[in-house]
N, C-alpha and C positions, 0 to 999 in steps of 0.2 A: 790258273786261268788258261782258258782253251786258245792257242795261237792259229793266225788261220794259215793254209797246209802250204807248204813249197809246191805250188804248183806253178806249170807253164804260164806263160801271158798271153794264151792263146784267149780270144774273145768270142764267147758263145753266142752274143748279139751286137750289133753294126752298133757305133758309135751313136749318139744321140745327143744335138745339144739338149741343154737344159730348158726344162717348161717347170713347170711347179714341183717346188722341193716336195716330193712322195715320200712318207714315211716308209723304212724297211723294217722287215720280221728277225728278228733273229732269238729263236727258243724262247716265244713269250715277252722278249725285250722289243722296246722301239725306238729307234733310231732313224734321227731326221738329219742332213745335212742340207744347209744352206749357205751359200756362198752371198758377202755381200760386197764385195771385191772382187778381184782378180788376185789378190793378196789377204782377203779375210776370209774365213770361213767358219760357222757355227757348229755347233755339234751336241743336238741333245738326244737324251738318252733314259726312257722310263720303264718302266713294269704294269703302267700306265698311261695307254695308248692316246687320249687326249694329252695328256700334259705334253708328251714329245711334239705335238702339235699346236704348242702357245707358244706366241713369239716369245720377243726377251723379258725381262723384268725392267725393274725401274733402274733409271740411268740412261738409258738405250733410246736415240732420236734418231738412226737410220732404219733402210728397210733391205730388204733383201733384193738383193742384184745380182742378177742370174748368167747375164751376156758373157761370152767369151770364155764360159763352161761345159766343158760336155759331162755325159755320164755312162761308162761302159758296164758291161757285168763280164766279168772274167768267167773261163771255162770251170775255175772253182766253184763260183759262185761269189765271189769278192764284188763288193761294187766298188769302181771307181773314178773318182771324179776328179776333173783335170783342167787345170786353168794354165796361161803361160807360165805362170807363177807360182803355183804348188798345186800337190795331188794328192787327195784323199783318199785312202783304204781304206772300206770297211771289212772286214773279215768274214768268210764266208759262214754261214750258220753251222755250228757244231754237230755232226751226223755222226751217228757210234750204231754199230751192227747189234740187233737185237739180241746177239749170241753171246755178244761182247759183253765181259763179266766186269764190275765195277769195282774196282780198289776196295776192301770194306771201308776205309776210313772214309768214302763219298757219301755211304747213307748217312753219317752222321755230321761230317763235314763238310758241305758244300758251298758255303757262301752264300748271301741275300739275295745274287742274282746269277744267272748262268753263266754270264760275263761275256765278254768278247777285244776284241782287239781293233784298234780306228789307229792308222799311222798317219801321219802329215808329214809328208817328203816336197824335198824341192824338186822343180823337171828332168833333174837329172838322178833323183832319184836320194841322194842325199838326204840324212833325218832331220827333219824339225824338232816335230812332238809324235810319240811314240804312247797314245794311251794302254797301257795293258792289264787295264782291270779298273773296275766301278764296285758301288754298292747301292743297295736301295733297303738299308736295312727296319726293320719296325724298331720301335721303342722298347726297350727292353730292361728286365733289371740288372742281369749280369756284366754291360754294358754300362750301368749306369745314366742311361740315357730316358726313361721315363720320367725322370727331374725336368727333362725338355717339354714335357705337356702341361706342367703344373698352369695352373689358371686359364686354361685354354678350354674353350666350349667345346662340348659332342662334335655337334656340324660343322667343326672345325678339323676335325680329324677325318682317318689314320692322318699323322704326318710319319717322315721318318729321316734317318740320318741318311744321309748321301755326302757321295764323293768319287772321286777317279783319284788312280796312281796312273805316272806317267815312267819312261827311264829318262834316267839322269846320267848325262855321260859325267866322265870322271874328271872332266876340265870345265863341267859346268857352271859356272854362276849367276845369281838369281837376286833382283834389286826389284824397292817399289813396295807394292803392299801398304801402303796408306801409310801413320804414323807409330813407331816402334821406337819407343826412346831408351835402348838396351843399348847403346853403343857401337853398333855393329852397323857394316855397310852392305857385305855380300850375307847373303840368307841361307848358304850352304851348309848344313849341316846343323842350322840353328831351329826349331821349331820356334815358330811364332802364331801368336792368335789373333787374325785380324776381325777387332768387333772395337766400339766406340766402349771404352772403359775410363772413367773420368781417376780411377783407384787402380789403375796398371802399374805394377814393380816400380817404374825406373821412372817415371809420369804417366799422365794421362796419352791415353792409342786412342785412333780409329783406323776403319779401316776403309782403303779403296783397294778390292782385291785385282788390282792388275799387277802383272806380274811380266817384268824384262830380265828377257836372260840375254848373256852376251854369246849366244849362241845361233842370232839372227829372225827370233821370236819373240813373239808374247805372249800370254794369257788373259785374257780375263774374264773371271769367271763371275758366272751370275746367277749371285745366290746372296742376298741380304743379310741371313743370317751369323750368326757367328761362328766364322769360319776358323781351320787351325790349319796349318799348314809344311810336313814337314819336308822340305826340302833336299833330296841326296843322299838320304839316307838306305843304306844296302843299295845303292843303284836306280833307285828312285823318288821320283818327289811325289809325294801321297795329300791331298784338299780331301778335307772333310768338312762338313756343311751340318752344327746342329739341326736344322732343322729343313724339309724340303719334300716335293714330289717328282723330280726328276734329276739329273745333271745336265746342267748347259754350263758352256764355256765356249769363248772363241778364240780362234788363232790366228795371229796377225802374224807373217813373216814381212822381213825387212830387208834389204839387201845394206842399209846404213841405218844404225840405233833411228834416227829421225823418223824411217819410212814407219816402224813398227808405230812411231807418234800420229804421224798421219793416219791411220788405221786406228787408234785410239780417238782422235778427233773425229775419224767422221762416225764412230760408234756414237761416242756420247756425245758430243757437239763440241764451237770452238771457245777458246777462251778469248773474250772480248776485251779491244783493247781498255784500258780502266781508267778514268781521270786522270790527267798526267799529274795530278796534285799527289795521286799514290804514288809516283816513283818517285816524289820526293821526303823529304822528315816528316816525319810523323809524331808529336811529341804529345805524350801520356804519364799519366802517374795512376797510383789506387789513393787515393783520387782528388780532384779536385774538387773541393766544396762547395764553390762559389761563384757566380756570376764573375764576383771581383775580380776572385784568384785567375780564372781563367785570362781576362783581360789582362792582367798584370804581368801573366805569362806570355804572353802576344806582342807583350808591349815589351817586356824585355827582350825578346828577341829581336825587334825589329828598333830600340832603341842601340845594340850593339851590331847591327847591319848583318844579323845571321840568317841565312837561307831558314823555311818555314815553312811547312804549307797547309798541315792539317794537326788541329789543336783535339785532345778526345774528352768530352765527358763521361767520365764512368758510374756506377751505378748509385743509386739512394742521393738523387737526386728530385726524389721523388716523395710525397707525402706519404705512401705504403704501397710495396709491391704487388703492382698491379692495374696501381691507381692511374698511370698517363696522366702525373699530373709535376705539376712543379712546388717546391714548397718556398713560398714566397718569400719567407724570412731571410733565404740564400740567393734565390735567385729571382730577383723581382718582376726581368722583364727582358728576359731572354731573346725575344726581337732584338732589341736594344743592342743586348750583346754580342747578337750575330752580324749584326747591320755595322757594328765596327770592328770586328772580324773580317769583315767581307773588304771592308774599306782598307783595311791592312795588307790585303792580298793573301789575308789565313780564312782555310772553309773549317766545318767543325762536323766534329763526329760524336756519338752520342749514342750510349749502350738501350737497347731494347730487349729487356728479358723476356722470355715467355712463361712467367711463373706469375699466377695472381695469386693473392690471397685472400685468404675467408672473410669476407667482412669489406672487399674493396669494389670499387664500383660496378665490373664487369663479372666479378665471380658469379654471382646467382643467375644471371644471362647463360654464360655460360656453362654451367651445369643443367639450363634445363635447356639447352642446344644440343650437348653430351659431346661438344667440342673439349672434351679434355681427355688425355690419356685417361685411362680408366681400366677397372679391373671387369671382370666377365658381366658381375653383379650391375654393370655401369656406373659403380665410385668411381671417384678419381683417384689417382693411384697414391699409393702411401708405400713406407716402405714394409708396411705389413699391411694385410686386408683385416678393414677394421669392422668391429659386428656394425651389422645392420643398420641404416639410417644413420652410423655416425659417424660419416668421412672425416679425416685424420690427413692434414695438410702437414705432408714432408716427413722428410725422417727423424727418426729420434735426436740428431741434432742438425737440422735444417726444417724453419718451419717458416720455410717463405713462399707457400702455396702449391699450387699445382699447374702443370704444362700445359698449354692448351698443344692441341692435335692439329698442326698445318700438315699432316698428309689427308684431312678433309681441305678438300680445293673451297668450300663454303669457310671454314675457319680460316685455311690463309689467307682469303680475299679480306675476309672482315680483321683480320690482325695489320692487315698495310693497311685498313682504309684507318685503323685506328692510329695506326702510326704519321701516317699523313695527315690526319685533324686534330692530331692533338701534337704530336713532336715537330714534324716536317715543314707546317703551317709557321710554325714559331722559328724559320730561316735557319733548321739544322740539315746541315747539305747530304752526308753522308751515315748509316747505322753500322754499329757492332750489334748485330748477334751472336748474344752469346749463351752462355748452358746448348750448344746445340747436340750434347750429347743424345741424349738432354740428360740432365744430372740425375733426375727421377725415373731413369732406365725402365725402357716398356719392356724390359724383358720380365715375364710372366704376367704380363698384362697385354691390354689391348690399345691396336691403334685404330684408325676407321675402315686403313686397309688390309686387317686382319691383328693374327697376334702378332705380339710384340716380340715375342721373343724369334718367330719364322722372319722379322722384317725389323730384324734389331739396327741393321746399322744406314737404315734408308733416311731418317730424319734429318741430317743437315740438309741434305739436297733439297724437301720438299720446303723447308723452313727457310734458306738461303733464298730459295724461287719463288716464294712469297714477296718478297722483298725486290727482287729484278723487276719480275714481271709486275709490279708494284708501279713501281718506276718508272717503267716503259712505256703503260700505258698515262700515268696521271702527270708526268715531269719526264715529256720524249725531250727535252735540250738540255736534259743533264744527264750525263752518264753516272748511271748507277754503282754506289761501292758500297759493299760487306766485308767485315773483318767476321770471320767466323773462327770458332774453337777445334773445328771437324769440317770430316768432307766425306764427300762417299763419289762412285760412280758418278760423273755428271755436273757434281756439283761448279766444277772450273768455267762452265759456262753461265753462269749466276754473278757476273762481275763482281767475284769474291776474294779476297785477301786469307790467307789461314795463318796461324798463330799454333803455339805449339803450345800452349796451354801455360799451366800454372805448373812454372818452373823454378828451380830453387836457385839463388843468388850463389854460386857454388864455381870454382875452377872445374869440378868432375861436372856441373850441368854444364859450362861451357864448350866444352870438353867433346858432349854428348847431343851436342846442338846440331855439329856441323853434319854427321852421319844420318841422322834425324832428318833434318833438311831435304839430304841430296835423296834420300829416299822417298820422302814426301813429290818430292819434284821429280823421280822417277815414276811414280807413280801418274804423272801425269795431271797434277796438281802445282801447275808453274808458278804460282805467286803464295809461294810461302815463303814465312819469319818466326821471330820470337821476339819474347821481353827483352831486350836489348837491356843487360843487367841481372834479369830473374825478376820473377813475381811475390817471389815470400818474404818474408821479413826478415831483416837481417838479424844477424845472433849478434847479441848485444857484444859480446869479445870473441875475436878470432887471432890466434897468435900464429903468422906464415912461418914456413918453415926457413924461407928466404929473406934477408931483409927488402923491403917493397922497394918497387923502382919510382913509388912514385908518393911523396911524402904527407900522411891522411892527415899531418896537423890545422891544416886550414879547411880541414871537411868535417871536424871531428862532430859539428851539431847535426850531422845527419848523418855519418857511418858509425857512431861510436867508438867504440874500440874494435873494429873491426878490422886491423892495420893494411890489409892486402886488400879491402876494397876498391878505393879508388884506381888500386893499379889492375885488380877485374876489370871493374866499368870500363877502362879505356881500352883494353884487351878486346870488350866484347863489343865495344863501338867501332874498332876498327875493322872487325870482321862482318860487323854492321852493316856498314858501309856498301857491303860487297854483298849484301843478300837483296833477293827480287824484290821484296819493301822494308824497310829502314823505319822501324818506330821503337823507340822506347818508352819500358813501361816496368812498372814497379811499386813495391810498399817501403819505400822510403818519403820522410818527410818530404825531401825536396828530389825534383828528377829533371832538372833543367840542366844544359851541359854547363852550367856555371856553377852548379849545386857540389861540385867533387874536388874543390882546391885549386889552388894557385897553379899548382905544378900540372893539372890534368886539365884544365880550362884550355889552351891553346893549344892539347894533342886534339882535345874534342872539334877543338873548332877549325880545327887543320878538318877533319877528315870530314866534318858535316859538309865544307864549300867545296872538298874534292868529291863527294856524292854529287853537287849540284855542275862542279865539272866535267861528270864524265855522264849528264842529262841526255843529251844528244845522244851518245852512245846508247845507257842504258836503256829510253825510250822506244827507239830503234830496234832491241831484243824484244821489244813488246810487240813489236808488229811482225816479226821473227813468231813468235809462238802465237800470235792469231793465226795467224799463215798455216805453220805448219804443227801446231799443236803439241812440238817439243818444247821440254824447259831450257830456261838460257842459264838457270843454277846447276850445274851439271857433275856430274860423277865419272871420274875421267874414263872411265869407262868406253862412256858413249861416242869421245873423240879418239879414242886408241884402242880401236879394238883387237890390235893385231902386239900389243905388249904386254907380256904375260907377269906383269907387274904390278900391274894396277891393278887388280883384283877389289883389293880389299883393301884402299888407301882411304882413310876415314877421312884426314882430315888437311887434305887440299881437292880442289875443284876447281872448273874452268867456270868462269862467269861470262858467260858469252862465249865469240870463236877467239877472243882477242886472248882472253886476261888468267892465269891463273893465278889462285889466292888459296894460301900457305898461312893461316890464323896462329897464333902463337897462341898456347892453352894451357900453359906451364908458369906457375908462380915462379916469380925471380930470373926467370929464361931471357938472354940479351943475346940467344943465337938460336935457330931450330932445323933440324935435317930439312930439306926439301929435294924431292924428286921429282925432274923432268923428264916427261914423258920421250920416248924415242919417237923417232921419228920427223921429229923438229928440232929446228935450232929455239934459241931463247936470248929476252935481253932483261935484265932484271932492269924492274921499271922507272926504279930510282938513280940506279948510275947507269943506264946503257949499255952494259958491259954484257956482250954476247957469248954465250954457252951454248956447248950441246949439249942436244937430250938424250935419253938413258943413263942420268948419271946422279948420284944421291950428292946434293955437296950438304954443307954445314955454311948457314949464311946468316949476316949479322942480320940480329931483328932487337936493336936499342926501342925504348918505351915506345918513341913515337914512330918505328916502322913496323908495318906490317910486310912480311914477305910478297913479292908481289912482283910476277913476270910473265911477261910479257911475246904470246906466239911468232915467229918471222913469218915475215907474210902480214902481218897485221896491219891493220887501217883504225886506226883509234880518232873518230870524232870529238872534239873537247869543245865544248862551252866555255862563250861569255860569263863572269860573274852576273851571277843575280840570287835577290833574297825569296824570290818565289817562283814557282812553275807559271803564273800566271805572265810574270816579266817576259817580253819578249828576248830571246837568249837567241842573239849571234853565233855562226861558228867563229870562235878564237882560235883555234890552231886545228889543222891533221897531221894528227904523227904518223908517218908510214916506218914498219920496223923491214927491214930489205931482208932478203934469204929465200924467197918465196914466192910468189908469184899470189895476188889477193884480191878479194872483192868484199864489198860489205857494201850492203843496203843502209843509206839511209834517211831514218822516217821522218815525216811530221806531218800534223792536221792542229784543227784548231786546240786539241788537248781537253776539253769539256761536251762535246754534244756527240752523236750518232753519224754523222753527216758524212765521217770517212767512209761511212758502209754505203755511203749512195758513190766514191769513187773524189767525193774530196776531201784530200791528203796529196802529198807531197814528197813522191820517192826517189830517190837520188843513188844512183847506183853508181859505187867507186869503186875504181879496177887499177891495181898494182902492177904494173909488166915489170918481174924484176929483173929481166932481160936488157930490156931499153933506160930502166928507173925514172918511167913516168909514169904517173896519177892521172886518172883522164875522168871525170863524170860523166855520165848517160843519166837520160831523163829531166826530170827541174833541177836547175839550175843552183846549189845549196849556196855558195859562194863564187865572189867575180875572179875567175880565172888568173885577172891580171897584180890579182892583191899579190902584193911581196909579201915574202915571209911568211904565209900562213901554213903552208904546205913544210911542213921539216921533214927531212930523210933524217933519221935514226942512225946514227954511226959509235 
C-alpha cells in the first residue's frame, strides 16, 4: 500500500475553514471526510464516486457539523483537516514517473483498489487510527465470495467485498462488537464475525459493529452486512464487510472511555430512560400456560412480601402462530388478569413473534402486501427456495411461518397497530420481541430495503422501532419497554432491554455470561442480561465434581437429578442481581425463587430485596447513560485505563462508579481470586474492611456471598424496603466509603411516563470532601438534612 511522502508541513494553500465536505481524487478513489464533532469524524471511501457521497447507513440520527474545523492542503499534496481535537490525513495522491519501471509482480498483483493512507492523530500529533489500506473488491470464485450474490437480483448488483486494515500498536486492546459468546473479553488477536447468527459456536451473536479500544478511540463502522473482524494481527486490525459499495467508518476519540460514549450517542441516538419497573425483577419461565398460573405467581410473590414488578407471558399463548389471538380454554379474560396484576403493583410483558403461519388470520394479507421477507421470486423465505407457486413455511424443522418485513415502514406501522388491537388493548403494559434475528435469516433473500444478505444485521433495530415509535405515538404516558434477542447500531435508543439469547443451564454458560455482557455493554448497548439460570432444559442427571453447597433434595420435582443445580441457580442470581436488568427465565417446570429448596430460598430472597435496596442507586446509572450514553455494566477497562492489568479480566466489573462485582462461576468454590484495580483504595462491602488496589487477594465467597467491593470515594444511595418500583421508596441510609474525595448524581421522576424529557425529575447531586468528612447535597432536596443516622461514614 502506497504511504503518503515525508514531506515538509509547509502549506501550499491558506488555511480554510470548513464549508461542504468536497469529495477528494485520489487515482480513481473517492474520499469524503466529514466531521460531525470536534471529536468525531467520518471517512468514506469508493471506486465509486456517488457512493462516497451518501451519508451514513442505518443506525445513524446525527448530521454533519462542520464548525470549529479547518481544511489545509499541504505542499505534498496531503489534505488536512483539523479540529481542537484531532486531525485528519489524507495522503497525497500516488504520482510515479512515466520512466519509473513497475515491480513485475504489480502487473499481476495489485490489489482491488490503488489504496491510500487516512491517519487520525490527536493536536499534538499522537496516533489514533492509522488506516493503511482498503479494498473494493468484485465477487469472485477464487475468493469464494460469489456465494455472497446467490439470490440477489441483476439491478441489484455489482456489489462487492470491502473493508480497511488499520495498525495496531502492540499494547493495543479492542472490546464491544455486539454479542460474541466465546468467552473472551479483549478481541486481540481473536477474529470474530459480527453478523446476527441464531447457530453461532458458543450461542447465538449479533452484531453492533462499534469498536473501543483502550487506546483513547473508537470505531464504528457502517456496513450492515456481515462483517469479520481480525484484530492485531501482524500489527494490524483488518474489517471486512461481505457485502458493500464503499467503506465508511467513523472515528470517535475520547480523552476518558465515557467521551468516546458520547460520540456514540450522538451518532446513533440516546438511550431513554426505561420504566423504572425494568430495574427491577423481572420473573419468567418457558412458560406459563395460564391466566391462572400467571396470577398464582403474582400472588405468591406478593403473599411472602417479595419485591416484583414485571410478570412475562411467553409464547403459544396463542391459537396458531400468527393468529393475535388468545386461546380461551387458558386464558379466558386477560383483562381480567392484568386489571389484578395492575392492582398488585405487577405490569406484564408478553412475547410478540413476527412469524405468521399459513393458514392464520393475517398470512394471505400479507403476502399479497409482499410484507414478508422474501426470496427475489417474491416467496417468502424458506430455508430453501421452493418451485414455483409453492411457498414452504420455515425450515425443515421449524414450520412456524414466515417473518414479516418491519424494515417496510408500511409493515411496522401495521405490526404495532396489530399489536395494539389486539394484545395491548387486553392491559399488557410491555412486548418481548423476539426471533429478532430473525431466525429465518434474510441472508440470500430479500428485505424491502434491499437484499438480505448486503443488510443482514439491520433488523432488530428496524423491528425494536416498530414497537417505540408505536408507543410513543398511541400510549405518550407510558414509557415504552422491549426485551429483544439482538441489537444492531441504534437499536439502544428503542427503549429496549437485550437478552443474550437461548443459553445453556451450564457452570461453563455461566462462566461465559459475564465477558458476553460487558461486551454487549461496550458495545454501547447498556441495558443488557440473560436467563438468569439458562434457557434449555435441564439434563435429567448431572453428577458435580464437587459436593454441592447447596442441598437439591427439597428441589428434586424440578431439578431432577441434576445435584449442582440449585447451587447454579443461586450462583447466577447473585450475579443477577448486579446486571442492568434482573429477569429470570428458563425451561424448568417451576422458576420462582421458592422453586429451588429450602436451603436456596433465603440466599434468593436475600438478594432479590438487596436489588430493590440498592433501587435508588441503580436507577440513578439510568439517568448516568441517558446523559451520557456510556454503560453503568462496565469492563474495568473503562475506569483504569492506566493498569495494565485489566486487559482481559473476564470476569469482574464495575457496576456503576460505586461497586465492583467478583461472580463466583466455579462448582464447589467457597473462596475466588479478586483483583483490585490500582489506583483506589477498596472496602469489601460485607465487612468494611479497607484494602488497597493493585493487589490479587483470595476472599471468602461462602453460598450466600457474592464477592462484592466497594470504590473509596463512594456515595452508595440505599432504599427503603418495598415490594415494587411503583411503592414509593424512601432514602434509608447513604453509605459514604472515605479515601477519596466523591460525587454522585442522584435520580428520580415519576418512574412511568416521558415527562422527565420536558425537565421533571428530581436531581440531587452528592459531594464527599474527604478532607473535611462532610456530605453536602446540591439541587432537590433527597432527604432532610437534620435526620440522624442516615448518613454512615464507612470505617
Amino acid at each position: 500500500m502506497n504511504r503518503w511522502f515525508p514531506a515538509l508541513l509547509f502549506l501550499a494553500v491558506p488555511a480554510i475553514l470548513f464549508g461542504q465536505s468536497l469529495p477528494l481524487q485520489r487515482n480513481g478513489q473517492t474520499i469524503t471526510i466529514e466531521p460531525y464533532a470536534p471529536n468525531v469524524v467520518r471517512v468514506t471511501l469508493s471506486m465509486i464516486a456517488r457512493e462516497a457521497a451518501i451519508g451514513p447507513g442505518y443506525g445513524f440520527v446525527a448530521t454533519p457539523e462542520q464548525s470549529g474545523w479547518i481544511h489545509t492542503v499541504r505542499e505534498d499534496g496531503a489534505d488536512v483537516y483539523k479540529s481542537q481535537r484531532m486531525t485528519v490525513i489524507v495522503a497525497p495522491e500516488h504520482r510515479r514517473s512515466p520512466n519509473e519501471r513497475l515491480p513485475d509482480t504489480a502487473k499481476f498483483f495489485s490489489g482491488s483498489v490503488p489504496g491510500t493512507d487516512i491517519s487520525v492523530t490527536l493536536p499534538d500529533g499522537s496516533s489514533l487510527a492509522e488506516m493503511n489500506g482498503w479494498q473494493m473488491a468484485e465477487l469472485n470464485q477464487k475468493d469464494d465470495t460469489l456465494k455472497n450474490a446467490r439470490g440477489i437480483k441483476a439491478d441489484d448488483l455489482p456489489l462487492y467485498t470491502v473493508g480497511a486494515s488499520f495498525r495496531a500498536a502492540d499494547d493495543e486492546h479492542y472490546y464491544g462488537l455486539g454479542e460474541n459468546q466465546e468467552g473472551y473479553l479483549d478481541h486481540r488477536q481473536r477474529p470474530i464475525t459480527c453478523a446476527a447468527n441464531y447457530l453461532a459456536p458458543a450461542s447465538p451473536s449479533y452484531c453492533v459493529p462499534f469498536l473501543v479500544t483502550n487506546k483513547g478511540y473508537g470505531i464504528v463502522w457502517d456496513n450492515p452486512s456481515s462483517t469479520t473482524i481480525y484484530p492485531a494481527f501482524d500489527g494490524e486490525t483488518k474489517w471486512t464487510s461481505t457485502l458493500g459499495r464503499r467503506v465508511s467508518f467513523f472515528v470517535i476519540a475520547g480523552d476518558t472511555t465515557d467521551e468516546i460514549y458520547e460520540g456514540y450517542r450522538l451518532l446513533t441516538g440516546a438511550t431513554p430512560m426505561l420504566p423504572k419497573a425494568a430495574y427491577g425483577f423481572i420473573q419468567c419461565k418457558q412458560r406459563y400456560s395460564s391466566q391462572a398460573e400467571v396470577l398464582a405467581v403474582a400472588k405468591g410473590y406478593r403473599e411472602r412480601h417479595l419485591p416484583l414488578d414485571i410478570v412475562v407471558v411467553d409464547w403459544f399463548y396463542y391459537t396458531q402462530m400468527g393468529q393475535y389471538d388468545f386461546d380461551v380454554q387458558a386464558w379466558p379474560d386477560p383483562v381480567a388478569m392484568n386489571k389484578q396484576l395492575h392492582a398488585d403493583n405487577v405490569e406484564s410483558m408478553i412475547s410478540v413473534w413476527p412469524r405468521f403461519a399459513p393458514g392464520s388470520r393475517y398470512y394471505d394479507f400479507l403476502l399479497s402486501k409482499g410484507w414478508f421477507e422474501h426470496y427475489a421470486s417474491g416467496l417468502p423465505v424458506t430455508a430453501d427456495e421452493p418451485a414455483p407457486g409453492k411457498p414452504v413455511d420455515g425450515m425443515p424443522y421449524d414450520k412456524a411461518g414466515s417473518d414479516i418485513d418491519t424494515t417496510n415502514p408500511e409493515a411496522a406501522a401495521w405490526w404495532w397497530n396489530l399489536i395494539r388491537d389486539n394484545i395491548a388493548a387486553k392491559g399488557f403494559d410491555f412486548f418481548w420481541a423476539d426471533e429478532t434475528e430473525p431466525d429465518l435469516p434474510p441472508d440470500g433473500a430479500y428485505l424491502s430495503i434491499g437484499p438480505g444478505t448486503q443488510y443482514l444485521n439491520v433488523y432488530p433495530l428496524s423491528h425494536t422501532g416498530a414497537i417505540y415509535d408505536g408507543v410513543r405515538r398511541d400510549k405518550p404516558q407510558q414509557r415504552s419497554l422491549t426485551l429483544s434477542r439482538d441489537a444492531y447500531l441504534g437499536a439502544q435508543r428503542n427503549g429496549t432491554i437485550f437478552w443474550s439469547s437461548d443459553i445453556s443451564p451450564t457452570w461453563d454458560s455461566l462462566r461465559r455470561q459475564i465477558p458476553t455482557g460487558l461486551n454487549i455493554a461496550a458495545s454501547g448497548i447498556a441495558y443488557t442480561g440473560n436467563d438468569i439460570g439458562g434457557w434449555q432444559d435441564l439434563p435429567y442427571r448431572h453428577t458435580p465434581s464437587h459436593t454441592p453447597l447447596i442441598d437439591p433434595t427439597s428441589a428434586r420435582n424440578n431439578v431432577g437429578q441434576y445435584d449442582d443445580y440449585p447451587e447454579l441457580y443461586v450462583r447466577w442470581f447473585e450475579y443477577g442481581t448486579f446486571l442492568p436488568t434482573m429477569r429470570t427465565h428458563g425451561t424448568r417446570r417451576y422458576n420462582e425463587i421458592w422453586s429451588y429448596g429450602t436451603e436456596a430460598q433465603p440466599i434468593l430472597e436475600k438478594y432479590l430485596k438487596l436489588r430493590y435496596t440498592l433501587m435508588p442507586y441503580i436507577y440513578s446509572l439510568g439517568w448516568f447513560t441517558h446523559q451520557s450514553g456510556a454503560p453503568f455494566m462496565r469492563a474495568l477497562f473503562m475506569d483504569f485505563p492506566h493498569d495494565n492489568k485489566i486487559a482481559n479480566i473476564t470476569d469482574e466489573y464495575m457496576f456503576g462508579p460505586a461497586l465492583l462485582v467478583a461472580p463466583v462461576v466455579e462448582q464447589g468454590a467457597s473462596t475466588r481470586e479478586v483483583y483490585l484495580p490500582d489506583g483506589a483504595d477498596w472496602y469489601n462491602f460485607w465487612t468494611n474492611e479497607r484494602l488497597h488496589g493493585g493487589q490479587t487477594l483470595t476472599v471468602k465467597a461462602p453460598i450466600d456471598t457474592i464477592p462484592l467491593f466497594v470504590r473509596a470515594g463512594s456515595i452508595l444511595p440505599l432504599g427503603a424496603p418495598v415490594e415494587s418500583s411503583h411503592s414509593q421508596q424512601a432514602i434509608a441510609k447513604v453509605k459514604v466509603y472515605p479515601g477519596a474525595n466523591g460525587e454522585f448524581m442522584l435520580y428520580n421522576d415519576d418512574g412511568t411516563t416521558y415527562a422527565y424529557e420536558k425537565g421533571d425529575r428530581q436531581i440531587t447531586t452528592l459531594k464527599w470532601d474527604d478532607a473535611t468528612g462532610k456530605l453536602k447535597q446540591e439541587g432537590a432536596t433527597a432527604w432532610d438534612q437534620k435526620e440522624t443516622g442516615l448518613v454512615e461514614i464507612v470505617h
